[in-house]
C-alpha positions in Angstrom: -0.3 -6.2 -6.4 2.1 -3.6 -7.4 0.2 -2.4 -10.9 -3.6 -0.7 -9.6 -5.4 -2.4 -12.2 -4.8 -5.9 -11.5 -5.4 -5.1 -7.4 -8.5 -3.9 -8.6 -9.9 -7.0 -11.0 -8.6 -9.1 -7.5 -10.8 -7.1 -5.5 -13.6 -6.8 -7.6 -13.1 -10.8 -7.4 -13.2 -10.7 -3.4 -16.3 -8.7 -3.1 -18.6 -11.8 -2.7 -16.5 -12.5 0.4 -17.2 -10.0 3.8 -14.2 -7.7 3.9 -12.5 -7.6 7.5 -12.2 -3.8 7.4 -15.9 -3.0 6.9 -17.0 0.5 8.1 -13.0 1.2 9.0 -10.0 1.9 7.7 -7.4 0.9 4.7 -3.7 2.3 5.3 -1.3 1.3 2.7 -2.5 -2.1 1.9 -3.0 -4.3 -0.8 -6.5 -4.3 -0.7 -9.9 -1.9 0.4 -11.3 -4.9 2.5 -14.6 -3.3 2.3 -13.0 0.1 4.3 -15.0 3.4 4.5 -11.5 5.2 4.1 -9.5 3.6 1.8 -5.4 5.4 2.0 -2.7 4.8 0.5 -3.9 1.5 -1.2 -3.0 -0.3 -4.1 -6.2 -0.2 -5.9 -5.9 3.8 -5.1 -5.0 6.2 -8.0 -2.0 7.9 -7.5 -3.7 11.4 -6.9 -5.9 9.9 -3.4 -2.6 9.7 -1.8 -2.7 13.4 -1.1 -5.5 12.5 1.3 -2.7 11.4 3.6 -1.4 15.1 3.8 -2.9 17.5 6.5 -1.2 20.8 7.2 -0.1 19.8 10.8 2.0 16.0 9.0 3.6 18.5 6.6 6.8 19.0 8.6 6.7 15.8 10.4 6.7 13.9 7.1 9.5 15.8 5.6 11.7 15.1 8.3 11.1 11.8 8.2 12.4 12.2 4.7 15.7 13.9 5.1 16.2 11.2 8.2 16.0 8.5 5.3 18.2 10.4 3.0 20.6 11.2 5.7 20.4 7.5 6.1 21.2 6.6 2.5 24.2 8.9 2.4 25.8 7.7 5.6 25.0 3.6 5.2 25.7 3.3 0.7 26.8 0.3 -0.1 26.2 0.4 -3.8 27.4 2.6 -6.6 25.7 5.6 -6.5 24.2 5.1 -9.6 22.5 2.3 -8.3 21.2 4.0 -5.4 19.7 7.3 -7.6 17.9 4.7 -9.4 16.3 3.7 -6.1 16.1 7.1 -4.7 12.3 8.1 -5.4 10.7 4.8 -3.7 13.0 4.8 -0.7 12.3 8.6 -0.1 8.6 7.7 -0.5 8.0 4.4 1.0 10.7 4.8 4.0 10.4 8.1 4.7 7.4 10.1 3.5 4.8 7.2 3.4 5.9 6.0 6.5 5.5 9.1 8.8 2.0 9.9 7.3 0.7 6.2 7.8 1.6 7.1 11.2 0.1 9.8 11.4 -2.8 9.1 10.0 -3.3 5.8 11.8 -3.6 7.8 15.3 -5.8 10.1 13.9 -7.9 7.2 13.0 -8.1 5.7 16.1 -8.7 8.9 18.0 -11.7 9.5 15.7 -13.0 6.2 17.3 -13.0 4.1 13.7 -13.6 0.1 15.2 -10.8 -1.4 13.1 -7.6 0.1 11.3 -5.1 -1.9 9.5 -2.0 -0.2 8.8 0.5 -2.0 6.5 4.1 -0.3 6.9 6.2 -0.9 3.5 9.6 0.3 4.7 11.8 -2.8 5.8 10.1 -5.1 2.9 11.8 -1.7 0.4 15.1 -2.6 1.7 15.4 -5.8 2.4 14.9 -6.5 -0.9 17.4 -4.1 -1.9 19.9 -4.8 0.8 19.0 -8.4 2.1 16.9 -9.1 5.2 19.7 -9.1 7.4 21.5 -6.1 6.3 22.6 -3.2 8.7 20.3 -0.9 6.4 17.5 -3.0 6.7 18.1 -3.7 10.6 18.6 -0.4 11.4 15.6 0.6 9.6 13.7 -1.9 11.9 14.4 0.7 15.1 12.4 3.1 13.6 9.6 1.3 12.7 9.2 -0.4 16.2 8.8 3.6 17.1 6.0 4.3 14.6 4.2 1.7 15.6 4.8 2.4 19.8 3.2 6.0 18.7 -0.3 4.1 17.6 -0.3 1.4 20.3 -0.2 4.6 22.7 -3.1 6.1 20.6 -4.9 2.6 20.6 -4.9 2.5 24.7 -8.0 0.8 25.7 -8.1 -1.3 22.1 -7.6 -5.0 21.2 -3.4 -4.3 19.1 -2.4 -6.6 17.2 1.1 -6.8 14.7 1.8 -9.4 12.9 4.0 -10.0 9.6 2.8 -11.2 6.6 6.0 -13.0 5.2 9.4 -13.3 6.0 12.3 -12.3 3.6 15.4 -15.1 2.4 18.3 -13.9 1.9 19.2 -14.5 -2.3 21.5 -14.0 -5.0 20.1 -12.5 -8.5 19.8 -15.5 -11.2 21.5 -13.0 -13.6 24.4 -12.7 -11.2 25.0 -16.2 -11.6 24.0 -17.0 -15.0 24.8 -13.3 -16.5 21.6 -13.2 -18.4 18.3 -11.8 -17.1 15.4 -15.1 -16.8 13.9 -13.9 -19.6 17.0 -13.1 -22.3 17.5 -17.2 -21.4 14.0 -18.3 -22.0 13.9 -16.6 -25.1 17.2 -17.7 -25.8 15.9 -21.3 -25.3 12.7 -21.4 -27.0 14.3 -19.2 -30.2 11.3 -16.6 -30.1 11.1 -13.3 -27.9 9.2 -13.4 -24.5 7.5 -10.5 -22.6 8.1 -9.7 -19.5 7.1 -7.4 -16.3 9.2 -5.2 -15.4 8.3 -3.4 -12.3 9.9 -0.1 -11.1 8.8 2.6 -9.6 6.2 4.6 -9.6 4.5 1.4 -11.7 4.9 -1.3 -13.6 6.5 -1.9 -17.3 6.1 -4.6 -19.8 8.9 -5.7 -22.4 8.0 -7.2 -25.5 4.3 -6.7 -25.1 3.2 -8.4 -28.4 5.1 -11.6 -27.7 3.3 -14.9 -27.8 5.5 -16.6 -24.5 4.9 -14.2 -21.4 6.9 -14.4 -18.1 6.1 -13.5 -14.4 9.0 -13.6 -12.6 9.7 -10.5 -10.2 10.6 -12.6 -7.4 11.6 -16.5 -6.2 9.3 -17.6 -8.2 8.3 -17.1 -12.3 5.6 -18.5 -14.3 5.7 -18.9 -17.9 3.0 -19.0 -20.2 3.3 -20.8 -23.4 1.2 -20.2 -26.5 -0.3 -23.5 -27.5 -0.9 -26.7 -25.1 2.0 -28.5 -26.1 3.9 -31.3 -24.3 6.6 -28.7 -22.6 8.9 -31.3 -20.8 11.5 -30.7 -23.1 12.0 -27.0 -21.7 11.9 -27.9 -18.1 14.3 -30.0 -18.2 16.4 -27.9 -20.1 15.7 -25.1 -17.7 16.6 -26.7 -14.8 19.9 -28.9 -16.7 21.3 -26.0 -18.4 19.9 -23.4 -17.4 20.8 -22.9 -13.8 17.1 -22.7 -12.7 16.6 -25.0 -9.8 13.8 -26.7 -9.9 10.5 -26.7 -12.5 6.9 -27.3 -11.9 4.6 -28.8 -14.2 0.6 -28.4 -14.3 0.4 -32.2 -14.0 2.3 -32.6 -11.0 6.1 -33.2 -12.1 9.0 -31.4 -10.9 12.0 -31.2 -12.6 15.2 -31.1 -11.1 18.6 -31.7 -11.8 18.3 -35.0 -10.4 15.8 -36.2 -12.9 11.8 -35.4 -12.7 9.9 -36.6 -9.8 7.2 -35.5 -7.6 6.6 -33.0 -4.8 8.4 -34.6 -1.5 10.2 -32.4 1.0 13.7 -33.3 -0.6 12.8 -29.7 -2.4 12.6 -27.9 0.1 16.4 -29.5 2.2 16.3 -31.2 6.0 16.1 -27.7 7.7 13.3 -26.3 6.6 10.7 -26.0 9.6 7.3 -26.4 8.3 7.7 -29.3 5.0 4.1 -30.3 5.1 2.7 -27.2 5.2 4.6 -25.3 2.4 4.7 -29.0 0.0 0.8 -28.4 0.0 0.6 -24.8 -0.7 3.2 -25.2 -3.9 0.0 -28.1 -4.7 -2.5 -25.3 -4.7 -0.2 -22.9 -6.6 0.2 -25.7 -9.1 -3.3 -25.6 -9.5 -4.2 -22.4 -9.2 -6.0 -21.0 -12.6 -3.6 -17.7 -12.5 -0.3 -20.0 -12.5 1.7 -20.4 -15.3 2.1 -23.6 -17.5 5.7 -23.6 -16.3 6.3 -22.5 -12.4 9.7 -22.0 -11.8 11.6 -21.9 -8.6 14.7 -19.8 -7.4 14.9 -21.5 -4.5 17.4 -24.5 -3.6 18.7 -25.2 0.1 22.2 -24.3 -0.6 22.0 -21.0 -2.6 18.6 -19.3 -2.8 18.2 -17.0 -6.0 15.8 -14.4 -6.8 14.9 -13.9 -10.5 14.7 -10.6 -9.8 17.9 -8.1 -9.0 17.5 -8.3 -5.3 19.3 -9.4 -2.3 16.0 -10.4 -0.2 13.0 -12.1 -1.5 9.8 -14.2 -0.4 6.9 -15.8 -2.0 8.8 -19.0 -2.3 9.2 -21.8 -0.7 12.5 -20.9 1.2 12.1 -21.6 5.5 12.6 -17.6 6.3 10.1 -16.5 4.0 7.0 -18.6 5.4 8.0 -17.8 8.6 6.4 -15.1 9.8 5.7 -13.5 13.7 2.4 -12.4 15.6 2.7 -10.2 18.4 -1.0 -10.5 19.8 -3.1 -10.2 23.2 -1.9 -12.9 25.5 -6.1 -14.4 25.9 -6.1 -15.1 22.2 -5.1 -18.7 20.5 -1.7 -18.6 18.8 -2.5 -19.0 15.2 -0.5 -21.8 12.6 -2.2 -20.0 9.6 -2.2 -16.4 8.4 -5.7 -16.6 7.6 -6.4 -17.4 11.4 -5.7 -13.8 12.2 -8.9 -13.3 10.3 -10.7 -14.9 12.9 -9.2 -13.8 15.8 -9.9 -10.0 14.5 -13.4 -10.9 13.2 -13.9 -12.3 17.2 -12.8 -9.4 18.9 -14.9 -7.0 16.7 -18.7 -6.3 18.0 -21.7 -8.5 16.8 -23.5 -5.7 14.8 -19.9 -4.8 13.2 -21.1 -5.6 10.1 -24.2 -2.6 10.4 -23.6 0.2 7.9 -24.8 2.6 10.4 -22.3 1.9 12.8 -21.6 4.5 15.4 -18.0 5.6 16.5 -16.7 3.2 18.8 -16.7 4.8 22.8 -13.8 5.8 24.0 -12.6 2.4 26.1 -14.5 -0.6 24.2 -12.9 -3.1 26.7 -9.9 -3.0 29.5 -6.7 -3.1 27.7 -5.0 -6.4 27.5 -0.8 -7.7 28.2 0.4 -8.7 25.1 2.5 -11.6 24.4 4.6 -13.1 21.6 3.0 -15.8 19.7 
């Protein structure tokens, strides 16, 4: 969801479901859900994210900025080189970005909107970057668990909920190992070029646009498209035999490993990891999802998770810390297993006549305010 104009063809997709946010508000998420104020979305040009600025966040925001860059000069770890490169979306997402979502979201709330969802992008920035458990990252943490103690004491008297939408596992870059980016091998492999996306900020970049073999692979996990329906056995074995990928999914079911091909069985995923069943059945959906590649290829392995990306920290895959996930809810409400069962809890808390377009603001106490507990 990091180029507008696919998060826009995926919501124009989700319209014919009811959107959670209806008659509220958007803050820095991947979709609108059917919000009156839409901020600091993906689907968002890049010129509505001056909504976020009011005269009174001005100073606020940029100090919030120079606290980031102060950060990034005391904690570098990297060449600096590296870090310039990185400079721009750190200032933005971690600093800027940050204190206006803040901002904004109390302002929200004190308006008396009946549901904001504020999506904070700042420790996802640097884990990625640094790895999950990194000082950078950790320490980043600290500030966040302030922004969001400023909007629980704007939300007094509201249902809070915060919950994460992923974990992050720790990697190692594929080209660190094999010294040749994912797709400079694939190409290698099948003797013709292959395009590529290539995201960096502020949007996204494709390499080799004309080529007939395209490749999706900004994370744990990369699909490849082939041009003709062709028996493609050959190059997943290959991939996985020679190639240092670990493991290869097929839209018939196989998986190729170094061990031969097989099936789906939780021998893919190592003893530890903590929910098998549940993550062997979504890898079944995204083998037959109609977006996924003819080729799905997998970064992780138990012993040394990779990336095919140039990052430190990564999810999407299979790996046990990136399905794990927390919910820090009110203690009355039913732990959920799913992520989707937030939905539900959210869509129960909200009134019966949410769904009215002529909603009024909400009064100022809708219901006595709740302990929370961890969940």
């Amino acid at each position: 969801m990091l180029d507008t104009n696919v998060a826009r063809s995926v919501e124009a997709r989700l319209q014919r479901h009811r959107g959670l946010l209806r008659g509220g508000v958007s803050l820095s998420n991947a979709y609108f859900g059917e919000a009156r104020r839409p901020l600091a979305c993906a689907p968002t040009r890049p010129s509505h994210y001056l909504k976020l600025v009011r005269p009174p966040f001005v100073v606020p925001a940029l100090s919030s900025a120079w606290t980031e860059l102060a950060s990034l000069l005391h904690s570098q770890r990297r060449p600096w080189w590296k870090e310039l490169g990185h400079l721009p979306e750190r200032l933005l997402s971690c600093g800027l970005l940050q204190e206006l979502i803040t901002l904004n979201a109390r302002l929200e709330i004190q308006r008396g909107r009946w549901v904001v969802l504020v999506n904070f992008l700042g420790y996802d920035e640097k884990a990625h970057l640094y790895g999950p458990d990194s000082h950078t990252a950790m320490t980043y943490l600290s500030r966040l668990d302030g922004c969001i103690e400023r909007i629980a004491a704007a939300a007094e008297g509201c249902e809070l909920m915060v919950w994460s939408d992923h974990g992050q596992q720790s990697t190692v870059p594929y080209r660190q190992i094999r010294g040749l980016s994912l797709r400079k091998v694939v190409a290698r492999v099948m003797g013709e070029a292959v395009s590529s996306i290539h995201f960096r900020w502020p949007g996204a970049r494709v390499l080799n646009p004309q080529a007939r073999v395209k490749l999706a692979a900004i994370g744990p996990v990369g699909h490849l498209y082939l041009p003709r329906p062709e028996p493609s056995d050959w190059l997943a074995r290959e991939l996985v035999c020679h190639q240092g990928v670990p493991a290869v999914l097929t839209r018939d079911g196989k998986v190729f490993r170094r061990n031969g091909p097989g099936r789906l069985d939780a021998s893919l995923l190592g003893p530890a990891h903590p929910w098998p069943e549940q993550t062997l059945t979504d890898l079944g959906r995204l083998i037959r999802h109609f977006n996924s590649g003819d080729l799905i290829l997998l970064g992780f392995q138990p012993e040394l998770p990779l990336s095919f990306a140039d990052e430190l920290g990564a999810h999407g895959g299979p790996g046990p810390e990136e399905v794990n996930a927390f919910a820090l809810l009110p203690a009355r409400m039913t732990p959920p297993s799913r992520l989707g069962d937030l939905r539900r809890l959210a869509l129960e808390v909200l009134p019966d006549d949410f769904a009215r377009t002529n909603l009024p603001a909400r009064p100022e106490k809708i219901r006595p305010p709740h302990s929370t507990g961890v969940r």
